[in-house]
Backbone bond lengths (Angstrom), bond angles and torsions (degrees), N, CA, C in turn:
res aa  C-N    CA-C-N  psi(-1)  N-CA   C-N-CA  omega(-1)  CA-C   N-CA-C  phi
1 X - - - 1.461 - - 1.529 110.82 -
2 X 1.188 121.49 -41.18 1.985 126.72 -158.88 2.025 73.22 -85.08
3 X 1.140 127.08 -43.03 1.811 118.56 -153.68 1.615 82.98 -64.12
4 X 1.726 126.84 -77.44 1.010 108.23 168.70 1.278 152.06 -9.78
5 X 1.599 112.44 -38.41 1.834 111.03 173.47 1.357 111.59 -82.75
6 X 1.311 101.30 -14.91 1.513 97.63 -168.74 1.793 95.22 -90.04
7 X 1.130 114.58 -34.78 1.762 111.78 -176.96 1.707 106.36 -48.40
8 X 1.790 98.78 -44.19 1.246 102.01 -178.89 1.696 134.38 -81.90
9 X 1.445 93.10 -17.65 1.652 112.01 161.05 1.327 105.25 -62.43
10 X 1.715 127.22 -56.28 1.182 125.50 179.39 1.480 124.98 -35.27
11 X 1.717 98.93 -65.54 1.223 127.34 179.68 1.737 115.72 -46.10
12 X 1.320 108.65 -36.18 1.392 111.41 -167.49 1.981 104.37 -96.89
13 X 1.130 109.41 -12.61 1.507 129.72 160.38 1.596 109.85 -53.07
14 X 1.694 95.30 -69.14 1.464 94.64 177.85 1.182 118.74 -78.96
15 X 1.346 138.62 -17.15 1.463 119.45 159.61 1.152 127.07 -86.59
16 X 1.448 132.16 20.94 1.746 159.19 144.21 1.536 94.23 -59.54
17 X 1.133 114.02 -77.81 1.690 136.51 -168.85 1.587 85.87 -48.18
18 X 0.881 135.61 -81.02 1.578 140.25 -138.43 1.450 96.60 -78.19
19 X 1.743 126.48 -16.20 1.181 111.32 -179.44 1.772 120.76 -93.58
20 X 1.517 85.74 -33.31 1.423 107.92 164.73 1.652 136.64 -64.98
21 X 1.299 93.31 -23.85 1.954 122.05 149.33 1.542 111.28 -50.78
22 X 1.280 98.11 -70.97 1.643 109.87 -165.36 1.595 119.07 -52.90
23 X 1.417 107.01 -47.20 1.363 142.58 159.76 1.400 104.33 -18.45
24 X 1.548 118.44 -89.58 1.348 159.54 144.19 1.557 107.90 3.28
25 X 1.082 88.30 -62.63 2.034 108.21 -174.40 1.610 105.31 -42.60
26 X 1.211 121.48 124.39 2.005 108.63 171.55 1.100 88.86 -121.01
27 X 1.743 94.40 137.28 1.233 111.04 172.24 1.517 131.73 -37.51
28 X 1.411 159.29 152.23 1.576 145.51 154.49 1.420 95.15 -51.91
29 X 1.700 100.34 153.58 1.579 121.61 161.78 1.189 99.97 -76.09
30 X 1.480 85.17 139.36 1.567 99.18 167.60 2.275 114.13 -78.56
31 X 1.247 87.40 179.11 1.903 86.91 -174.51 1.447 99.70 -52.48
32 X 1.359 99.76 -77.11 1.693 119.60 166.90 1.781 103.49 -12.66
33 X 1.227 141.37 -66.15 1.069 135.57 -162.90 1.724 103.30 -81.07
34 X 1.137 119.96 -41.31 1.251 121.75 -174.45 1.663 104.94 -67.35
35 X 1.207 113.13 -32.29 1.637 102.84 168.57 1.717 113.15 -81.25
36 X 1.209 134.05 -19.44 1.095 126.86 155.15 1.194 126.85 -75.69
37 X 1.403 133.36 -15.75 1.326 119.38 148.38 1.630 117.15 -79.73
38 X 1.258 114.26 -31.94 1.804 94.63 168.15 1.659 121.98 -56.99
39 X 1.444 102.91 -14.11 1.803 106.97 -151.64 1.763 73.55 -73.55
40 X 1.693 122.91 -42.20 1.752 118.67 -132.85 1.434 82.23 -104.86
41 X 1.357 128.25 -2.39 1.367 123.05 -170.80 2.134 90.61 -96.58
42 X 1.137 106.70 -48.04 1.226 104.37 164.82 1.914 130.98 -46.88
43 X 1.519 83.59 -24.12 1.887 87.46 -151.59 1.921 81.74 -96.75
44 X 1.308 116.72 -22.33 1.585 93.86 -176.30 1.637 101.81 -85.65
45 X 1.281 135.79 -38.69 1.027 128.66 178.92 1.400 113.74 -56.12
46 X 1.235 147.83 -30.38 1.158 161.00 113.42 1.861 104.92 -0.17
47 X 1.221 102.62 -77.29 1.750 97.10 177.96 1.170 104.96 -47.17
48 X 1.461 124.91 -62.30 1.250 118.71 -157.81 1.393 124.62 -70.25
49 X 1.393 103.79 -31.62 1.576 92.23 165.95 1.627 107.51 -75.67
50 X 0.873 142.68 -109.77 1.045 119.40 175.93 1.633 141.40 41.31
51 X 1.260 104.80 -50.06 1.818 126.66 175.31 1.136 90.56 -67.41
52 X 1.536 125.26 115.49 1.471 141.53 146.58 1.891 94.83 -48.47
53 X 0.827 158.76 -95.09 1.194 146.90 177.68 2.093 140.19 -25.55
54 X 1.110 69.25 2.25 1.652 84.29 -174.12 1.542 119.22 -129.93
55 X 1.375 128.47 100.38 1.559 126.76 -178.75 1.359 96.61 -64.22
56 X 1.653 139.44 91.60 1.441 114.33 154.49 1.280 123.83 -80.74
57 X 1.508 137.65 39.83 1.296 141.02 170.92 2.022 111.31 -43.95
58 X 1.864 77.62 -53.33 1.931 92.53 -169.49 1.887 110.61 -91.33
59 X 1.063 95.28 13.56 1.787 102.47 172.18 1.192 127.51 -108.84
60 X 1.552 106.30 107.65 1.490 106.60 -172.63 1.757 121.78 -107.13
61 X 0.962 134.12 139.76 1.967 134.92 -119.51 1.682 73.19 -138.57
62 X 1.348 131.27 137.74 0.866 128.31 126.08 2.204 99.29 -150.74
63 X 1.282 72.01 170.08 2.131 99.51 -163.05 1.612 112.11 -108.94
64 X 1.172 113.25 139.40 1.424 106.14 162.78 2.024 88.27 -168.31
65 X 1.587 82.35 114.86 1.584 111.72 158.43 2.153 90.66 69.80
66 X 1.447 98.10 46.66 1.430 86.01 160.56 2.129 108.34 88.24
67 X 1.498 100.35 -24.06 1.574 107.37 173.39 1.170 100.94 -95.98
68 X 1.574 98.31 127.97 1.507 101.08 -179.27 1.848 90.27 -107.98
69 X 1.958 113.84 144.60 1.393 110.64 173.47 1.358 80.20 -126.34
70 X 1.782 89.31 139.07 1.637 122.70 171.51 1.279 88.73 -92.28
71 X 1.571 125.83 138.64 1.417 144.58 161.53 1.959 116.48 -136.68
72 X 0.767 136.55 169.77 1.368 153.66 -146.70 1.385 124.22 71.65
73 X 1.368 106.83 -128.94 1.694 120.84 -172.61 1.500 109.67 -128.29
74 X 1.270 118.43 139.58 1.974 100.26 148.14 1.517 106.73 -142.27
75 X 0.966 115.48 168.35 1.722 131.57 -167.19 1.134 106.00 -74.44
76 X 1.317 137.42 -51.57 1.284 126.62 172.25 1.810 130.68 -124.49
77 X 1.681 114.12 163.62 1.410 95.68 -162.40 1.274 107.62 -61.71
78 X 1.342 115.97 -34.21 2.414 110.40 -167.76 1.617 91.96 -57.62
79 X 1.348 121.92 -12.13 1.725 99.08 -150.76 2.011 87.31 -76.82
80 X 1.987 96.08 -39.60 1.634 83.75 -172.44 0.986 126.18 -75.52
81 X 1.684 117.34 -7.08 1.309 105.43 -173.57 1.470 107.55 -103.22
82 X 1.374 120.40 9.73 1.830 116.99 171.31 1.952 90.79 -101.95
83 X 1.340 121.41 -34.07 1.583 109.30 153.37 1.383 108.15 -19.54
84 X 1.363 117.77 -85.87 1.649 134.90 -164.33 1.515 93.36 -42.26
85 X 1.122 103.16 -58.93 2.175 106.12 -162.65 1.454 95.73 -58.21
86 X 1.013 127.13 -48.54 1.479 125.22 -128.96 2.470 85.70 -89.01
87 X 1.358 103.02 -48.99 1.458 121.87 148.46 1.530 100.31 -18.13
88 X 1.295 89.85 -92.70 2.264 100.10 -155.42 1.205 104.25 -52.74
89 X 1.624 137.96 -12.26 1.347 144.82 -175.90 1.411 113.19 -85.48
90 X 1.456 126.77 -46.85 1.205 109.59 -178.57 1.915 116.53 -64.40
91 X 1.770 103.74 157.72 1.371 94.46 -157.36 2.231 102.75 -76.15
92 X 1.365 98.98 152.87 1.496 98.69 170.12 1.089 91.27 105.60
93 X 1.226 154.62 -20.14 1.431 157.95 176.01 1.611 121.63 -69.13
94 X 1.232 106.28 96.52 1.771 118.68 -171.83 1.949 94.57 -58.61
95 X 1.255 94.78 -87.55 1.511 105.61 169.38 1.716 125.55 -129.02
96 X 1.399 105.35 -146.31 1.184 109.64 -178.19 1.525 111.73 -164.99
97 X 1.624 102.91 122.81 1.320 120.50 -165.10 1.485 100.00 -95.10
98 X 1.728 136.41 97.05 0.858 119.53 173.85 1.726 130.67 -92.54
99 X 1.339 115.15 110.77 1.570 112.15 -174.69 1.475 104.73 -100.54
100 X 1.009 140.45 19.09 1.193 142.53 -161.95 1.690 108.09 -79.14
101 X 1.435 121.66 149.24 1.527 113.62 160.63 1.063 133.45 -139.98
102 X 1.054 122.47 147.69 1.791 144.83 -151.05 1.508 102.76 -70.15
103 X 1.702 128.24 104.77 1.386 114.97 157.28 0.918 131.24 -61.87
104 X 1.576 133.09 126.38 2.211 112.90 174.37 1.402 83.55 -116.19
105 X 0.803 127.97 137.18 1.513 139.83 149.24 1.705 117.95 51.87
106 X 1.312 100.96 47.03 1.472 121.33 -155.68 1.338 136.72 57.75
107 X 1.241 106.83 7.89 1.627 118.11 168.59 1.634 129.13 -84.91
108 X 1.109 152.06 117.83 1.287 148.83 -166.11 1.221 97.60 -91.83
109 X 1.506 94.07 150.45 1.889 100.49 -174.37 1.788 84.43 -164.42
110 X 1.346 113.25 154.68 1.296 115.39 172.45 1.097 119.09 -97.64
111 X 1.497 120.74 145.28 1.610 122.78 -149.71 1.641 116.21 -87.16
112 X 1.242 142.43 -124.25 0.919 97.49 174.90 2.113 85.68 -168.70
113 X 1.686 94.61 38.78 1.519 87.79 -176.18 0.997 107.74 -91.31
114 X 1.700 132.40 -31.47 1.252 141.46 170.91 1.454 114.75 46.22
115 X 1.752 112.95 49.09 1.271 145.54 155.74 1.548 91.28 -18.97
């Protein structure tokens, strides 16, 4: 009887696990989506260089399903937080995941827009 609860404790463990897997799993982009995130992955890097106010040398833009994540460095705080604006503005853009971090005086520290 006790070997039994445990077969079935087991059992109901792994079909927790296996459901909570499946769940989890996101589908692949389709072509169609993968060219609309290159088009908006294109069009913010585009803004940003562009911005007389913004070095995007150390900012790297990439998209998936409409979220665009800002990643690298920039020199000062307005630069990351008109990053974020200048980001959530172009069209096709759900949001914006910002991981990016703030140089002061050659030190990295993470910024604090948390897009």
């Amino acid at each position: 009887m006790i070997l039994m609860r445990k077969i079935t404790r087991i059992s109901w463990l792994f079909a927790m696990a296996a459901f909570i897997t499946a769940c989890a799993t996101v589908p692949p982009r389709s072509a169609s989506e993968i060219a609309e995130d290159k088009k908006i992955e294109l069009a913010v890097i585009q803004q940003l260089t562009d911005d007389p106010g913004i070095y995007a040398q150390h900012i790297e833009v990439s998209v998936r399903r409409g979220v665009v994540t800002l990643s690298g460095f920039v020199l000062e705080g307005r630069e990351l937080f008109e990053a974020i604006q200048i980001a959530s503005r172009v069209p096709g853009v759900i949001s914006v995941n910002d991981q990016m971090e703030l140089e002061v005086f050659g030190r990295g520290g993470k910024g604090g827009g948390g897009g």
